[in-house]
Structures are given as structure tokens and as C-alpha cells.
C-alpha positions in Angstrom: 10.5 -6.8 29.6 9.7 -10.2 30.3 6.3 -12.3 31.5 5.7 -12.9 34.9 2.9 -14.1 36.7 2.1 -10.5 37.4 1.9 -9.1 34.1 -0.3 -12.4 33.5 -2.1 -11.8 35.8 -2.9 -7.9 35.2 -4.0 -9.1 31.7 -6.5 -11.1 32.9 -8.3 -8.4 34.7 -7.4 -6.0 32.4 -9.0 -8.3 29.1 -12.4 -8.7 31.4 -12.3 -5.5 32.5 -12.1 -4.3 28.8 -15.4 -6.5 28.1 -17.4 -5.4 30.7 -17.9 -8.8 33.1 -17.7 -9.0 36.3 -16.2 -12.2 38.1 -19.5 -13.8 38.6 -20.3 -12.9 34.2 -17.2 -15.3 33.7 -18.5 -18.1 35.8 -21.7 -18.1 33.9 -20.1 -18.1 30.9 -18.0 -20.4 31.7 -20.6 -22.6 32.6 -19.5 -22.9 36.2 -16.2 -24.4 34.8 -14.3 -20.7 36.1 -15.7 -19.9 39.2 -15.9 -16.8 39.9 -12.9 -16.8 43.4 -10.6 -19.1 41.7 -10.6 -16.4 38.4 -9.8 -13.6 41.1 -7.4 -15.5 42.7 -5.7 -16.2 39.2 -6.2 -12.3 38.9 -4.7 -11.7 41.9 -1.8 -13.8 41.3 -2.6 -15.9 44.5 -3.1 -18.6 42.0 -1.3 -20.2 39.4 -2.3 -20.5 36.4 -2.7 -23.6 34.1 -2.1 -24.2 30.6 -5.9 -26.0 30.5 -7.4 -23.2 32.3 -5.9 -20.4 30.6 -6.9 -22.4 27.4 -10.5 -22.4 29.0 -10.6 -18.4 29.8 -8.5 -17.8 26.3 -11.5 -19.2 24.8 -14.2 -17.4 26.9 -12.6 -13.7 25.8 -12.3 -15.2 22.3 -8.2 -14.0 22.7 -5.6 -15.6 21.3 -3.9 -17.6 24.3 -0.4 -15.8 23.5 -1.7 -12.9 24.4 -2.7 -14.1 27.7 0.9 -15.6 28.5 3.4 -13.5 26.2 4.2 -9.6 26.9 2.9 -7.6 24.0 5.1 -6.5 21.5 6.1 -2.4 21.1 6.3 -1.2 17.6 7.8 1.9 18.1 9.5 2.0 21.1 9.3 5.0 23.1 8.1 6.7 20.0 4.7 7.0 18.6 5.6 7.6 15.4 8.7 7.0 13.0 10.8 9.3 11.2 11.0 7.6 7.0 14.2 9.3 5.2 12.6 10.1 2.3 15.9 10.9 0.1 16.8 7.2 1.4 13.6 5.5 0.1 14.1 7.6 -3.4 17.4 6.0 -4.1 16.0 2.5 -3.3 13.4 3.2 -5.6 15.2 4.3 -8.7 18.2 1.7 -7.9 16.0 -1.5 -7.2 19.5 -3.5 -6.2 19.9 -1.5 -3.5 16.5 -2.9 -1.4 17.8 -5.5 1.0 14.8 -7.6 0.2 12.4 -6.7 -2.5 9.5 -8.6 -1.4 5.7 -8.4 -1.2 6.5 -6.8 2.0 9.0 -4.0 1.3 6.6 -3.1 -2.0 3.6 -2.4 0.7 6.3 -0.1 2.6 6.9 1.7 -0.1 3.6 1.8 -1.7 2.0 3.4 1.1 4.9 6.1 1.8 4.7 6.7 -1.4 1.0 7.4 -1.4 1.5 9.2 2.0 3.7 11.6 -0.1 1.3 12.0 -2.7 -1.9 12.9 -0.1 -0.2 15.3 1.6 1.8 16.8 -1.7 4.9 16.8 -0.1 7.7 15.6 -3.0 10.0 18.0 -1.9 10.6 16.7 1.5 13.5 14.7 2.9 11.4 13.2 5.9 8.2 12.1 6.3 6.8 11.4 10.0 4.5 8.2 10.0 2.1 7.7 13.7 2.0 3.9 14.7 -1.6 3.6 13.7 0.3 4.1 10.1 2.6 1.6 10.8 -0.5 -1.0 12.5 -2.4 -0.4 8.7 1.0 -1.3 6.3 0.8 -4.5 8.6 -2.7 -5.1 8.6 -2.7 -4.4 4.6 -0.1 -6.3 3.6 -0.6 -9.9 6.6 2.3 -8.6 8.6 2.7 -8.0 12.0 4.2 -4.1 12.8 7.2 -5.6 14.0 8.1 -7.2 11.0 7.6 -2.9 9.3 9.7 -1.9 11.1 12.4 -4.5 11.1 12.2 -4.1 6.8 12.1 0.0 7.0 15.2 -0.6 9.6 17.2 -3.1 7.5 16.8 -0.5 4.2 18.0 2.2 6.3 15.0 3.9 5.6 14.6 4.8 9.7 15.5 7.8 10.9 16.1 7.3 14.8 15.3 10.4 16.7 17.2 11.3 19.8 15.4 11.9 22.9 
């Protein structure tokens, strides 16, 4: 999927929609600097966009400006969770060697699995599903990004991909 000025544009509404302000609330913020037509016009995508003002209304919604103008990343794909071979992430753990990089990182994976495991006393298993709110606290634990999870879990082989 890529950005167009659609999906820009749906952002825009969507993001003040999400904090309660009508057109008019933006212009006041803004000071008078947004009116309130040319925002729904950008909103519309009757408008284009600048850099300067989506700089300027970046800054009003206290966003980050790539999320305004980049499409937002998906963790999972379709899924909403992942599938973690557990017999998988027991060899890499008792044959170090074998982890394709044995960073801070992949020692966050496997720390939480691991403690995953243990909460729900489940040693036995040979999977373990994980939701993508699991995946969203690895990244938030260890200052990762989810894509980056699931990239390390994929390049130890430790993803199981499910066929829909």
C-alpha cells in the first residue's frame, strides 16, 4: 500500500476527529494560521498539502509529521497475533550460536516468551500464540519498533506462519 493524497488526507480528519475538534477548534488553535475551509479542503483532498503546513497542523495534534504523510506500518499482517515455535526458540536457547543475532533485541524476544511460558505454565508446549498488543510491549520494552520483532522472530525461524 502506498501514500496518496487520499490516505493523507483521511488521516487528517481521522487524527482531529480522534481529538474531538471541529474545523473551527483547529483555527483557533492555530491561531487563525489554519483556517478552518482551507483545513477541510486539505481534508477533502481538494487541496494540496504543503510541507510548511502539514509541519504547522503536525504540530497542533502534537503527531509526529511521518505519520501524517507515510502509511502506517502492519505488524502482523492479516493476523492479530503470531504463532512462536517454541521447540525452535528452545534449541536457540541451549545452542547460543545458532541465534542469528544475539543482541539486546533478540534477549527481550526471548525474555518475554520465556516469561509468557512461565505465566501461563505451559513448558510442555511446542507453540505459543502471542496477540499484537504482545508484540506492541516487547517493542515498547526493549526501544524497538514492532516491525523490527517481528523481522528478528522471522530471521531465527522462530515464526510459525499460519495458512489462511
Amino acid at each position: 500500500m502506498h501514500t496518496t493524497t487520499q490516505t493523507i488526507s483521511a488521516r487528517l480528519r481521522s487524527l482531529r476527529l480522534s481529538k474531538n475538534l471541529s474545523l473551527r477548534d483547529v483555527q483557533i488553535l492555530s491561531n487563525g494560521r489554519i483556517p478552518a475551509v482551507v483545513l477541510g479542503s486539505y481534508e477533502r483532498g481538494d487541496r494540496s498539502l504543503s510541507v510548511s503546513r502539514a509541519i504547522q497542523i503536525a504540530e497542533i495534534y502534537q503527531m509526529p509529521l511521518t505519520y501524517l504523510l507515510s502509511e502506517p506500518k502492519r505488524v502482523l499482517e492479516t493476523q492479530s497475533y503470531c504463532v512462536i515455535d517454541l521447540r525452535r526458540l528452545r534449541l536457540l536457547i541451549s545452542e547460543r550460536s545458532l541465534i542469528a543475532n544475539d543482541d539486546e533485541l533478540m534477549r527481550a524476544i526471548i525474555t518475554f516468551i520465556s516469561a509468557i511460558v512461565e505465566l501461563r505454565n505451559d513448558w510442555n508446549g511446542e507453540v505459543l500464540s502471542i496477540r499484537e498488543s504482545d508484540v506492541k510491549l516487547v517493542a515498547l520494552a526493549s526501544g524497538s519498533d514492532c516491525e523490527s520483532i517481528v523481522v528478528e522472530l522471522e530471521r531465527n525461524e522462530l515464526l510459525i506462519k499460519l495458512e489462511r
